[in-house]
TIPA-835578 format. One record per residue (C-alpha): residue in one letter; x, y, z. Coordinates in pm, whole numbers, padded with zeros to 5 digits, always signed. Example, Ala and Ser with C-alpha at 12.3 -4.5 7.8 and 13.67 -1.06 7.14 Angstrom:
BEGIN
A+01230-00450+00780/S+01367-00106+00714/
***
This chain:
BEGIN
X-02952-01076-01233/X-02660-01290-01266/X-02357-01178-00991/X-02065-00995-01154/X-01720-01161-01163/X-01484-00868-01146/X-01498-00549-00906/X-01299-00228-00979/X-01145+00055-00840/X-01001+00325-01006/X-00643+00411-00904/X-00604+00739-00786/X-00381+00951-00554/X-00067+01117-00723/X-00218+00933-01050/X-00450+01182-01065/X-00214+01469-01052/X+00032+01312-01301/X-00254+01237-01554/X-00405+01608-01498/X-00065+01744-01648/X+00006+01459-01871/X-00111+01169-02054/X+00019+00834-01997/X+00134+00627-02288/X+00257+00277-02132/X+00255+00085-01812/X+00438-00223-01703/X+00344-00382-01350/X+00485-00560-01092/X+00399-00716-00760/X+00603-00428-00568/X+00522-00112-00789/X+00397+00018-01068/X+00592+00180-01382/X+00396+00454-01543/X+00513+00583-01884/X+00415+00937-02011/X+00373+01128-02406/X+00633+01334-02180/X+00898+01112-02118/X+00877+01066-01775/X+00874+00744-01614/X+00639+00736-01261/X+00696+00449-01017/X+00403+00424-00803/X+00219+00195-00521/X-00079-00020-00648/X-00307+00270-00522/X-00157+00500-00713/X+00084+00687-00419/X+00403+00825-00586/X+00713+00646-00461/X+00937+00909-00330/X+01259+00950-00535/X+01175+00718-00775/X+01064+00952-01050/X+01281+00953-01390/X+01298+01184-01646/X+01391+00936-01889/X+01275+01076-02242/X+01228+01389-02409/X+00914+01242-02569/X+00675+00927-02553/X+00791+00671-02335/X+00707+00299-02588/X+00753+00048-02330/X+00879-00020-02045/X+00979-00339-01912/X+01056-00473-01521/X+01293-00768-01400/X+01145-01069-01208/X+01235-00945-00894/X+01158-00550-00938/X+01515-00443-00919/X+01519-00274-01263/X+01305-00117-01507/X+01383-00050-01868/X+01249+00176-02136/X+01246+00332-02494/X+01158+00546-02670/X+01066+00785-03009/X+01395+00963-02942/X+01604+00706-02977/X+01742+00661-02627/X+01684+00350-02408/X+01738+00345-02064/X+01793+00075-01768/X+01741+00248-01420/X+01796+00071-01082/X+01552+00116-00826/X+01758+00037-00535/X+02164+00127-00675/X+02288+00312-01003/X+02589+00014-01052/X+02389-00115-01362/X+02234+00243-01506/X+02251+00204-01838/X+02156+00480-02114/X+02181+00391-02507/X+02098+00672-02800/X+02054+00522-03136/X+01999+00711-03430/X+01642+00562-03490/X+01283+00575-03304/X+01300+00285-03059/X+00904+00097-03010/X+00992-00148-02775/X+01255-00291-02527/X+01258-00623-02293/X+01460-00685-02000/X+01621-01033-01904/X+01356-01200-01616/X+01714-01255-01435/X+01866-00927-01512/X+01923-00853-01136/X+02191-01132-01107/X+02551-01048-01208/X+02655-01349-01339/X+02396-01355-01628/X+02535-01090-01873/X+02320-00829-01764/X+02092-00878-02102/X+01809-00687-02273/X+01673-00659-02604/X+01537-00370-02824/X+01337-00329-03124/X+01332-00095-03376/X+01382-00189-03762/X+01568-00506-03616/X+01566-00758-03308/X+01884-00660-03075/X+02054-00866-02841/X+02233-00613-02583/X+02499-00797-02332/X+02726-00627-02060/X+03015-00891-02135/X+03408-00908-01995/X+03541-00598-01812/X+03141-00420-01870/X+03192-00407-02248/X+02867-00334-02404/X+02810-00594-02677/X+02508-00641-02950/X+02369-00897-03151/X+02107-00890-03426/X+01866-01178-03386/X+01586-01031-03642/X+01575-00792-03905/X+01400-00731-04254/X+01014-00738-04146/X+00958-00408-04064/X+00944-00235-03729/X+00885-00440-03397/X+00660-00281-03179/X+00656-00534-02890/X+00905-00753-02741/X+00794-00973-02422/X+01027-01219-02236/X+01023-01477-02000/X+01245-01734-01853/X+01414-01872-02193/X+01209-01718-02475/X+01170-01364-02601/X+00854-01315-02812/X+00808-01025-03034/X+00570-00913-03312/X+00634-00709-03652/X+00462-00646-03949/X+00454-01009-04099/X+00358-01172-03752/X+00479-01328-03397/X+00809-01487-03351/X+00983-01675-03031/X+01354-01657-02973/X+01471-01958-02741/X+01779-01843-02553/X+01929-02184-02441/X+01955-02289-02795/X+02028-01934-02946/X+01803-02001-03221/X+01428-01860-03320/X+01175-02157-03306/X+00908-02022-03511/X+00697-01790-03689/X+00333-01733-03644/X+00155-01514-03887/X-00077-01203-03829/X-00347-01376-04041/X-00565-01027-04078/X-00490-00719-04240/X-00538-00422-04018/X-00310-00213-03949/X+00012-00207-03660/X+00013+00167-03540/X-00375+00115-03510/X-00425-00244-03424/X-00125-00357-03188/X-00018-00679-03117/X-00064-00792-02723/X+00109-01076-02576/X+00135-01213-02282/X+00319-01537-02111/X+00099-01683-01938/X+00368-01888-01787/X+00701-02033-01904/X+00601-02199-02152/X+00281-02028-02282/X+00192-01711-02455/X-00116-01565-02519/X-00138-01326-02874/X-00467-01101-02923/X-00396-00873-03253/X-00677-00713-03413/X-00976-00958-03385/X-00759-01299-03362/X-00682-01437-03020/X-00394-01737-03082/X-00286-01926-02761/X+00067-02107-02773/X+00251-02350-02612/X+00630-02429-02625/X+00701-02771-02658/X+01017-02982-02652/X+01073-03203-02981/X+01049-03577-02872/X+01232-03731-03192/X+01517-03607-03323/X+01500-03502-03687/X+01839-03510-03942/X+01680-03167-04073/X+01887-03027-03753/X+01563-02850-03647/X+01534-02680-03321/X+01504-02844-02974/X+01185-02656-02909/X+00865-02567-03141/X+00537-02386-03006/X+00219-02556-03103/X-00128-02334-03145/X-00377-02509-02882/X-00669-02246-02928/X-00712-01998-03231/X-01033-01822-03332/X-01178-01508-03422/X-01354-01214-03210/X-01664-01014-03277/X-01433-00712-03145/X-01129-00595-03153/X-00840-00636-02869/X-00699-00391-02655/X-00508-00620-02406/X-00523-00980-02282/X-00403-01197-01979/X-00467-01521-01788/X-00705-01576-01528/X-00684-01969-01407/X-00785-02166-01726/X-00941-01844-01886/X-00806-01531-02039/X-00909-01188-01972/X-00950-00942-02296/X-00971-00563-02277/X-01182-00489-02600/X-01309-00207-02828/X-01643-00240-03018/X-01578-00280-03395/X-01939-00089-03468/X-01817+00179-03174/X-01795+00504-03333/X-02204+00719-03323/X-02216+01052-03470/X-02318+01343-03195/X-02353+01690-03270/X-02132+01632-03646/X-01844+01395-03456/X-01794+01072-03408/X-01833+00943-03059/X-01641+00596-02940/X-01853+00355-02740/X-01712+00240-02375/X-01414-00027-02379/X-01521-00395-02222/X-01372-00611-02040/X-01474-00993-02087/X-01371-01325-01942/X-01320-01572-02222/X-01343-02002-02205/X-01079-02064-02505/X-01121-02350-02716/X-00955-02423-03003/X-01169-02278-03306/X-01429-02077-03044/X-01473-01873-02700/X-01760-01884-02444/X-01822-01578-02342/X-01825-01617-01910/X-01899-01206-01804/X-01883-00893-02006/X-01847-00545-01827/X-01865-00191-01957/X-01612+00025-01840/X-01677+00397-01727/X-01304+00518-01830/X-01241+00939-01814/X-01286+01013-02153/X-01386+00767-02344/X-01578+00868-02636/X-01249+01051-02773/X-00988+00716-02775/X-00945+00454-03020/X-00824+00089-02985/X-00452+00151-02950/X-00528+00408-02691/X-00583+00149-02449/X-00417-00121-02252/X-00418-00385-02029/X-00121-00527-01749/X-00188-00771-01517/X-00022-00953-01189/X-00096-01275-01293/X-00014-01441-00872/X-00275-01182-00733/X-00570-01202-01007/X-00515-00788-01072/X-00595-00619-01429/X-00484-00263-01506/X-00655-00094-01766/X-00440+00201-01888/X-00574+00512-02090/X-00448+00839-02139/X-00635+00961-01846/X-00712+00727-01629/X-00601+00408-01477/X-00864+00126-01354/X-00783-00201-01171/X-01012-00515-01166/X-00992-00770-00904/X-01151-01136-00875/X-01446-01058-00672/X-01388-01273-00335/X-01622-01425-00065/X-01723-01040+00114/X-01822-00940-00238/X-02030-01210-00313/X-02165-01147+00068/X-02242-00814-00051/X-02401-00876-00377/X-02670-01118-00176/X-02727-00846+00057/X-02804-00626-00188/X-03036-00824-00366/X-03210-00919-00010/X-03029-01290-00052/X-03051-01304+00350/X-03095-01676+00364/X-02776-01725+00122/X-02598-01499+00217/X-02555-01683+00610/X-02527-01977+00452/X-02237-01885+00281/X-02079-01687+00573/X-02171-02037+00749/X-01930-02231+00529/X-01686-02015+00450/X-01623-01789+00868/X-01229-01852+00840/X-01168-01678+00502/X-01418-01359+00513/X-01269-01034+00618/X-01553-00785+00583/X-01837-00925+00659/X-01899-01177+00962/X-02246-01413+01041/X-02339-01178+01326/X-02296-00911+01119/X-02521-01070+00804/X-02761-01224+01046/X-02797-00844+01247/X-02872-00693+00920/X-03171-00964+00822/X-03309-00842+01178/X-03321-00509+01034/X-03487-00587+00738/X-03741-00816+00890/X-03804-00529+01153/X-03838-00259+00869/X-04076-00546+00696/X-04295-00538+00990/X-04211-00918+01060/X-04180-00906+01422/X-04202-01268+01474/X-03974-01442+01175/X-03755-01134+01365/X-03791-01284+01677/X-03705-01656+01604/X-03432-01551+01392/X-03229-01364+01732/X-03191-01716+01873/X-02989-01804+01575/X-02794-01498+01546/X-02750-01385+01900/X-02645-01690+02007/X-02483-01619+02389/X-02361-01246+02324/X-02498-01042+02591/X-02410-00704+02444/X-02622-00816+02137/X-02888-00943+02265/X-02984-00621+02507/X-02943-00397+02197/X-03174-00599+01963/X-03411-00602+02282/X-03376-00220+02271/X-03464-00192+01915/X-03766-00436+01962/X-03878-00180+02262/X-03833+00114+02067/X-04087-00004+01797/X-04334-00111+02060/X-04267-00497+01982/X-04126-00673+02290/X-04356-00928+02310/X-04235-01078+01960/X-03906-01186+02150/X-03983-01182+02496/X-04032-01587+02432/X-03686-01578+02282/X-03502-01426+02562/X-03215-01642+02702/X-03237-01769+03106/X-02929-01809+03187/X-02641-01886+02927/X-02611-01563+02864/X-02766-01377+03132/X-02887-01005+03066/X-02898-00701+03314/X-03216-00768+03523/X-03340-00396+03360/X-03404-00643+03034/X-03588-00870+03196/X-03817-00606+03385/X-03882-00401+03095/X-04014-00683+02956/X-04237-00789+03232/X-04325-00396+03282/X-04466-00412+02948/X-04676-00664+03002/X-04796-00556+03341/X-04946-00265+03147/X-05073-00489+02894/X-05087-00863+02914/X-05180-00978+03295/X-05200-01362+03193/X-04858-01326+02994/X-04720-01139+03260/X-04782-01421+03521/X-04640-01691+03275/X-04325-01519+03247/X-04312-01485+03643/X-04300-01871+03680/X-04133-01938+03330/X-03888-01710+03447/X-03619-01781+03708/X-03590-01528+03994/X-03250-01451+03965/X-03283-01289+03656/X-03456-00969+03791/X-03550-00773+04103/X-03867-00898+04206/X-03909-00590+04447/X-03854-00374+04105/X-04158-00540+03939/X-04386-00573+04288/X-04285-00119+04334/X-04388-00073+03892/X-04748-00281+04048/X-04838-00023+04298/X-04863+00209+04042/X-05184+00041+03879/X-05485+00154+03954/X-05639-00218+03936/X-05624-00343+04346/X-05691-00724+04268/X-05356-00707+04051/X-05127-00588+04315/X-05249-00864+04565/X-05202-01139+04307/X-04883-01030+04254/X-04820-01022+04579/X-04952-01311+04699/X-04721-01431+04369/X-04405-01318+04592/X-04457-01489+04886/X-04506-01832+04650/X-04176-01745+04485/X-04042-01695+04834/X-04147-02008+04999/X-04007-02214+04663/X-03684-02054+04740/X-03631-02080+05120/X-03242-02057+05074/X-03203-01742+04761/X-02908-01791+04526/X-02590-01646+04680/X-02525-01442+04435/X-02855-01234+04522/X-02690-01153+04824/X-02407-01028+04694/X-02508-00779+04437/X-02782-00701+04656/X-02474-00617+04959/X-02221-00448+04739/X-02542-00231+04592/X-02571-00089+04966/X-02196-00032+04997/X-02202+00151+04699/X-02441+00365+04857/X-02313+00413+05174/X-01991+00473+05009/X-01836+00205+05223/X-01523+00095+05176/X-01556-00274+05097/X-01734-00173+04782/X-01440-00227+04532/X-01305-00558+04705/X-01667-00678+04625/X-01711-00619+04258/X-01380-00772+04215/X-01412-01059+04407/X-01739-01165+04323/X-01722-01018+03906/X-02001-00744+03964/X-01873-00519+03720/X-02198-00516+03513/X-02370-00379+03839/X-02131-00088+03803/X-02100-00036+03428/X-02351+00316+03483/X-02184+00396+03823/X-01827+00483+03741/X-01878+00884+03817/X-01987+00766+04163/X-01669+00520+04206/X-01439+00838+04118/X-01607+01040+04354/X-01583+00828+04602/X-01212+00683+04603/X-01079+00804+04223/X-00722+00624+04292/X-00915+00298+04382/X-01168+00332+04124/X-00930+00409+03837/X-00702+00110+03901/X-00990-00144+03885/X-01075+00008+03577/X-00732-00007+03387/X-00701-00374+03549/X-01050-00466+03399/X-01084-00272+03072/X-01155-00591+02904/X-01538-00587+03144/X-01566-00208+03132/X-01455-00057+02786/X-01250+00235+02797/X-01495+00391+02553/X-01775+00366+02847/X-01592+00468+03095/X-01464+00821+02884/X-01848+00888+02774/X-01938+00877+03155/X-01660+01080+03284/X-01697+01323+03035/X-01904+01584+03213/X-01606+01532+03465/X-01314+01638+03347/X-01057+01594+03660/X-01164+01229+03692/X-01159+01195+03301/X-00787+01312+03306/X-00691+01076+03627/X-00838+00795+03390/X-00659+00883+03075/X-00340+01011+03245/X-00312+00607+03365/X-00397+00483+03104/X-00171+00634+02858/X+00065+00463+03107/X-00078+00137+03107/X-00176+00101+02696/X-00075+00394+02502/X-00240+00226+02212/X-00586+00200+02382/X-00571+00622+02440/X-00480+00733+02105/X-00822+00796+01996/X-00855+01018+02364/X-00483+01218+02228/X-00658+01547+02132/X-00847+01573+02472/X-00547+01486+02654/X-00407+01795+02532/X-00691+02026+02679/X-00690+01823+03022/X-00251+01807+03046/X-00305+02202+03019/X-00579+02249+03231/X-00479+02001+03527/X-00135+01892+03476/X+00107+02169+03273/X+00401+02044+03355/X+00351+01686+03168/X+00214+01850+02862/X+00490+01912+02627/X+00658+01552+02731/X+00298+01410+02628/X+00320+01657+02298/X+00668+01529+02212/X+00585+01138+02260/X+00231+01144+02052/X+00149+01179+01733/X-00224+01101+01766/X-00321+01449+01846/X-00454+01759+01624/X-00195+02029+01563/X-00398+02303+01528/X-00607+02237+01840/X-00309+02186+02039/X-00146+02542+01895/X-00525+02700+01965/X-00479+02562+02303/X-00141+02666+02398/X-00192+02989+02281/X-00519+03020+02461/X-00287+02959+02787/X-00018+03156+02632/X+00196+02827+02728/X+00578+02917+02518/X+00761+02598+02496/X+00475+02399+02411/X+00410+02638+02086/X+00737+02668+01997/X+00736+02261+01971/X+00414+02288+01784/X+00548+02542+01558/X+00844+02354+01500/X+00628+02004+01406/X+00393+02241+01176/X+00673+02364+00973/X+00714+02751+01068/X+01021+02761+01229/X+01077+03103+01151/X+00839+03191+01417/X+00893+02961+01638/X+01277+03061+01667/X+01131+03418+01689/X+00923+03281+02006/X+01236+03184+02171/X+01436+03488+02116/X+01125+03703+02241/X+00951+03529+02467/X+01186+03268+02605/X+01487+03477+02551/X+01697+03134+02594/X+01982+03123+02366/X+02116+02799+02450/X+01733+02672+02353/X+01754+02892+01995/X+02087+02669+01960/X+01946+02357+02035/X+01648+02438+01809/X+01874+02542+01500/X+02033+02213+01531/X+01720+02046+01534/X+01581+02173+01205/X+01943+02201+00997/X+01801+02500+00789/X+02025+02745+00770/X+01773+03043+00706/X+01725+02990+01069/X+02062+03022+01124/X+02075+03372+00974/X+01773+03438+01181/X+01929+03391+01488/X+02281+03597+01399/X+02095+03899+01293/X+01921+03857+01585/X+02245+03816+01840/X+02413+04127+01697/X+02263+04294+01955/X+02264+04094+02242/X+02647+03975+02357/X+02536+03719+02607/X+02378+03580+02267/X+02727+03643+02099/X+02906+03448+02382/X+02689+03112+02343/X+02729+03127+01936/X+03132+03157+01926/X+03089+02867+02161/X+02882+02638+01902/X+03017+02745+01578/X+03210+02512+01391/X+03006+02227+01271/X+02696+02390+01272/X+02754+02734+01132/X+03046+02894+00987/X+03258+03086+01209/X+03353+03357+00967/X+03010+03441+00943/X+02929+03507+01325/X+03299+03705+01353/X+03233+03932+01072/X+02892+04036+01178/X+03028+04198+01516/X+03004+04551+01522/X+03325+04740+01642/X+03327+04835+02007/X+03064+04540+02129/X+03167+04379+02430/X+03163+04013+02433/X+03172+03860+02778/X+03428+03521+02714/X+03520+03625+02376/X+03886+03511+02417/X+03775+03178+02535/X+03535+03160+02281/X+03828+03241+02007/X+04029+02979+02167/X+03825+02752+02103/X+03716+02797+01754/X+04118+02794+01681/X+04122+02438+01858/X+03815+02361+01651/X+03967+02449+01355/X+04302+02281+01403/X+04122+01937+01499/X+03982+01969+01162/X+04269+02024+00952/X+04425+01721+01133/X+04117+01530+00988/X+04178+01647+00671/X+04565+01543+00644/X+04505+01186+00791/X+04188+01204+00526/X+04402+01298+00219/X+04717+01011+00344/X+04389+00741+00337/X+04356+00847-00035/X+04676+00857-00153/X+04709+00501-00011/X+04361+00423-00181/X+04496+00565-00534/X+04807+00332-00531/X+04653+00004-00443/X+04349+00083-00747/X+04629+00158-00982/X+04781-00156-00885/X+04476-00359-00925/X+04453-00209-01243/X+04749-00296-01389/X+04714-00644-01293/X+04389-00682-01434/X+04496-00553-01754/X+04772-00843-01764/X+04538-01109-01731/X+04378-01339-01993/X+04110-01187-02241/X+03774-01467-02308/X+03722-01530-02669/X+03374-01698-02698/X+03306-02003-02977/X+03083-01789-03139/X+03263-01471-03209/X+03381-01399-03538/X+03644-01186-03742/X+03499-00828-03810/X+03769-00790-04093/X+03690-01179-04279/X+03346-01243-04108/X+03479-01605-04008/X+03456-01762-03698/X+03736-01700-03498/X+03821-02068-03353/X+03814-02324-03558/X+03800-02697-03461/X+04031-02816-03786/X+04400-02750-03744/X+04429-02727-04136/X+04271-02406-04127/X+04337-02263-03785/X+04469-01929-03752/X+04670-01714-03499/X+04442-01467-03262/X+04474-01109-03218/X+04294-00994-02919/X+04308-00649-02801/X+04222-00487-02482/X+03921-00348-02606/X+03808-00726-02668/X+03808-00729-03005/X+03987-01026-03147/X+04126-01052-03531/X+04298-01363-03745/X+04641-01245-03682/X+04650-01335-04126/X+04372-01023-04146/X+04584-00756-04016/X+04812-00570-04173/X+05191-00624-04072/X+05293-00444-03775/X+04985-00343-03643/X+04919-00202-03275/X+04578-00081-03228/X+04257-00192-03293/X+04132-00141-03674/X+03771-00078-03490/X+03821+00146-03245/X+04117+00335-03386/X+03870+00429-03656/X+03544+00503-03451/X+03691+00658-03127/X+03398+00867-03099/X+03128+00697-03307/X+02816+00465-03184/X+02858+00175-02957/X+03215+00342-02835/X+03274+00393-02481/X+03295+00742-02489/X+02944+00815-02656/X+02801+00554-02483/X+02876+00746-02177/X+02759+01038-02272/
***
């Protein structure tokens, strides 16, 4: 089986809602976002995994959304479509919105790369029946030029850097901006048709585009001419470095390195079932070009949501070409692929029992794998050799993998017990560098003591006697029933005894803080600290809280690095004062290192320490709401559910909690503030009418918060009001304050208003640009001319349109154009509207 090149994912999320509703018709990508185009009209900006970017939504059509093209940086997005409207929408500000209606179905639309910077013209093209240049010029007039027309409609338009490359019904043509001219014409060579064949194209790079239309896949290169011809021929012409035909036809293409990428659909694809014709899946290959054939490199079958009912231009393929990603679009679905990286291929040999390859490639490669690691590769070979019965190749194979991890090396030796199998690695086990808890070492000699005398006794002098409790193994003797072995081994002792007059001082000291510990002396923790016992204590901690919990909990916190915090919570568990003690610190000390303990905190703050719990409720947001609302309520705890209330969302009844319960209005106030919703607001006046201490505290807060009128108005006649002419005083004072703001407010804009209109007029006296090209719209002659002989006067109006002074009729004082069109296409006034 030969490993796959591509892995995919199908994008989901809000896609799936938007897609469940509607059917998407175009998508344009971008390293930030994604630009999702519906048969509705609406335009969808999403995340790469499909999430629905807040606010960014558009309603830009009232029917299929053609294209839609993004700027190099991601600032704008522009679209057409069938109803004759093209819009630019900014992302970030509404300073360059832009919305055209033309009188004609629009297929296609292309943004400048560099449309984001200001001093560029702010272009875009759009094609319908012709090729139009669109350019914000002087003083945001909206200007258009025809670059192409007369080859029937253009259906797609794609630009980058200098040249804008488009396709219509006689072929593929390249526009080069920096010489304002089209550098040539490449024909469709085939004859099937647009609306059901399209024409994909992508640039590769600046100076390369890649064509796949129907079954021909062309790849072009701009070039700059070297000699320069009299024929006055371009600067630029694209050669054709790799041309042939397909056995399929194309759905989409991009690059990939020094290949392409080809989304295709089956030419022999449609099978009759049950009296209709079903479509076959849609592949997606990796192509070597060359110049009159392909290699084929991988070929994958695509599982796309309804399948069987789409045809070739149903489908579509984007790509990021800087992070190797391929979108395939349908109506229904949405699928990325992505280059398969080093885990992948990890994974692939794991699944296909590669064990030996698969560590030699996590060997070679450590730094840039972020899934898988060699421990990890070389832990699951151990598992298959153990499932394989191969105890032995199993055993050999935990020098190599274990290496000096301590943790690993007493689970594997767990494992090995639990299937009976110690003595397959009990000639593996490390001495020293690492050293494991003596209970390793004297399982493993206890298992031999029951089985093995002779190995027993080789591992006793093999073995050095630091590594376990001799007096462990010599007590697990007396229980055989065999005499002569118990005097062996302890005759055995007193040899081991006599080789090691003067014991190894750490013997003494594990051996002296294990008596502290049990005479609960208070040495105990100065001794694990100073002398690093802490793996002599690592199934102790309950008795360390019971006997000193302060002492106990502060070597913990200081050594969580030697005793995980996820030990010490599974042993203090059955204790719940010590386990809040523990937590309680270390919230303090690493709030990080508790969140996964939040939702127990909650229980133990209410059942030890009430008074911290809503502070700890208000600073976390690691906790369960619903457990913490089930446990308030359980302790009938108010200001703690009237927080939780308010973080769930029903603030109705938490308000109601306050009046009842609580009966605070100053903490009603404070919580209407909080949550801005003025339903609550009503709430809490329908609630006051009743209550005149409640009155008294409102006429003291309205203003900015609620309006005055409202709370006045609602008092019943003959209600006493404790304060109520202080309280009136101060909604007058209120009240004139704000006025006072309003007067200094209006001065500002009056101010404002006269310095604009003077700006104005002195923009409208200044200079208006005439560019070289521009001609006469009344003669159809350029307007400057580089021969005196026949130079004419200008007429330039404000509007920008200039005249030969010669063309105009004699005392003329408005523009012929716009005097006759005030309301017509390409004015201001309909394009505003």
């Amino acid at each position: 089986e030969v490993e796959p090149k591509l892995k995919y994912e199908r994008i989901s999320n809000d896609v799936n809602n938007i897609l469940s509703k509607d059917a998407a018709s175009c998508l344009s990508v971008h390293p930030k976002f994604l630009a999702l185009g519906t048969h509705w009209g609406m335009i969808h900006i999403l995340d790469h995994i499909g999430n629905n970017v807040k606010g960014k939504e558009v309603q830009a059509h009232t029917t299929t959304v053609n294209q839609i093209s993004i700027d190099d940086r991601g600032d704008y997005i522009a679209s057409c479509s069938d109803d004759g409207r093209v819009t630019i929408t900014g992302l970030y500000t509404a300073d360059n919105n832009q919305s055209l209606a033309l009188d004609r179905p629009v297929k296609a639309v292309a943004l400048d790369p560099f449309f984001f910077k200001s001093g560029r013209g702010r272009h875009f093209v759009t094609g319908d029946e012709k090729l139009i240049m669109n350019e914000k010029g002087f003083l945001n007039r909206h200007k258009t030029y025809i670059l192409h027309q007369g080859e029937g409609p253009i259906r797609n338009i794609k630009w980058k850097s200098d040249f804008i490359a488009w396709s219509n019904e006689q072929g593929v043509k390249v526009y080069d901006m920096s010489s304002k001219s089209r550098i040539t014409h490449i024909t469709k060579d085939h004859d099937y048709r647009p609306e059901m064949f399209g024409c994909h194209l992508f640039w590769k790079d600046d100076r390369t585009l890649l064509i796949g239309w129907g079954d021909r896949i062309k790849i072009c290169v701009v070039r700059d001419q070297v000699k320069k011809d009299a024929r006055e021929l371009p600067t630029r012409y694209v050669e054709i470095v790799c041309m042939f035909t397909t056995e399929f036809y194309i759905c989409g293409i991009a690059p990939l390195e020094d290949n392409i990428v080809v989304l295709t659909y089956e030419k022999e694809s449609q099978q009759e079932e049950v009296g209709r014709a079903v479509a076959a899946r849609p592949h997606l290959q990796i192509l070597e070009p060359h110049m009159e054939y392909y290699e084929e490199i991988s070929n994958d079958a695509l599982s796309i949501r309804g399948f069987t009912e789409y045809r070739c231009n149903d489908y579509n393929l984007e790509c990021i070409p800087e992070e190797n990603l391929f979108y395939i679009l349908s109506p229904k679905d949405i699928v990325v692929a992505k280059l398969r990286d080093l885990d992948d291929n990890i994974t692939w040999l794991l699944e296909h029992e590669m064990f030996e390859e698969a560590m030699a490639a996590a060997t070679q490669h450590e730094k840039e794998l972020k899934k898988h690691t060699y421990q990890g590769i070389g832990q699951e070979y151990l598992h298959y050799l153990l499932e394989e019965e191969q105890y032995d190749e199993a055993g050999v194979l935990c020098i190599k993998i274990l290496g000096k991890k301590k943790d690993l090396w007493e689970d594997q030796v767990y494992k090995f017990a639990k299937i009976k199998q110690l003595k397959a690695i009990a000639p593996y086990l490390p001495r020293g560098d690492p050293k494991l808890s003596p209970a390793i070492y004297e399982m493993v000699l206890n298992e031999f003591l029951q089985t093995d005398y002779e190995v027993f006794y080789k591992l006793i002098k093999e073995w050095p006697q630091d590594l376990y409790n001799l007096e462990t193994i010599e007590n697990a003797s007396f229980t055989l029933s065999d005499w002569c072995l118990i005097v062996k081994f302890r005759i055995l002792s007193i040899v081991f005894k006599k080789r090691n007059n003067t014991l190894n001082p750490l013997i003494h000291k594990t051996s002296f803080t294990m008596i502290s510990f049990r005479l609960q002396h208070k040495d105990v923790f100065q001794l694990i600290k100073k002398h690093n016992l802490f793996d002599s204590i690592n199934d102790k901690i309950v008795q360390l809280m019971h006997f000193d919990q302060d002492q106990a909990v502060k070597m913990l916190l200081d050594n969580m690095d030697k005793i995980p915090v996820e030990k010490v919570v599974h042993q203090l568990d059955l204790t719940p004062r010590h386990l809040h003690a523990y937590l309680d610190q270390l919230i303090q000390k690493d709030n990080q290192a508790s969140q996964p303990y939040h939702g127990r905190m909650v229980k133990l703050y209410a059942e030890f320490d009430q008074p911290k719990l809503l502070s700890f409720l208000r600073t976390s947001q690691s906790y369960p709401l619903q457990m913490a609302m089930d446990e308030c309520q359980t302790r009938d705890l108010v200001k703690e559910q009237v927080f939780l209330l308010g973080r769930m969302g029903n603030t109705k009844q938490a308000l109601q909690l306050i009046m009842e319960r609580v009966q605070d209005v100053n903490h009603a106030i404070e919580f209407c503030k909080e949550q801005m919703d003025e339903e609550l607001w009503e709430d809490l006046l329908d609630y006051s009418m009743s209550k005149p201490h409640f009155m008294t505290a409102l006429l003291q807060n309205v203003g900015s918060h609620i309006d005055p009128i409202k709370v006045i108005t609602r008092i019943k006649k003959g209600i006493e009001i404790p304060e109520l002419r202080d309280s009136l005083v101060k909604i007058l004072q209120d009240y004139n304050l704000q006025i006072s703001l309003r007067e200094g407010c209006k001065k500002i804009l009056v101010a404002d208003s006269f310095n604009l209109m003077e700006r104005l007029i002195n923009t409208q006296k200044k200079g208006v640009f005439v560019e070289e090209s521009t001609v006469c719209p009344i003669c159809h002659q350029s307007l400057i001319i580089n021969d005196l002989r026949y130079a004419s006067n200008l007429a330039v109006f404000y509007c920008h349109h200039a005249f030969h002074e010669d063309c105009l009729p004699p005392n003329i004082t408005n523009c012929n154009i716009c005097h006759s069109q005030k309301r017509g296409p390409g004015s201001k006034e309909h394009f505003i509207k």
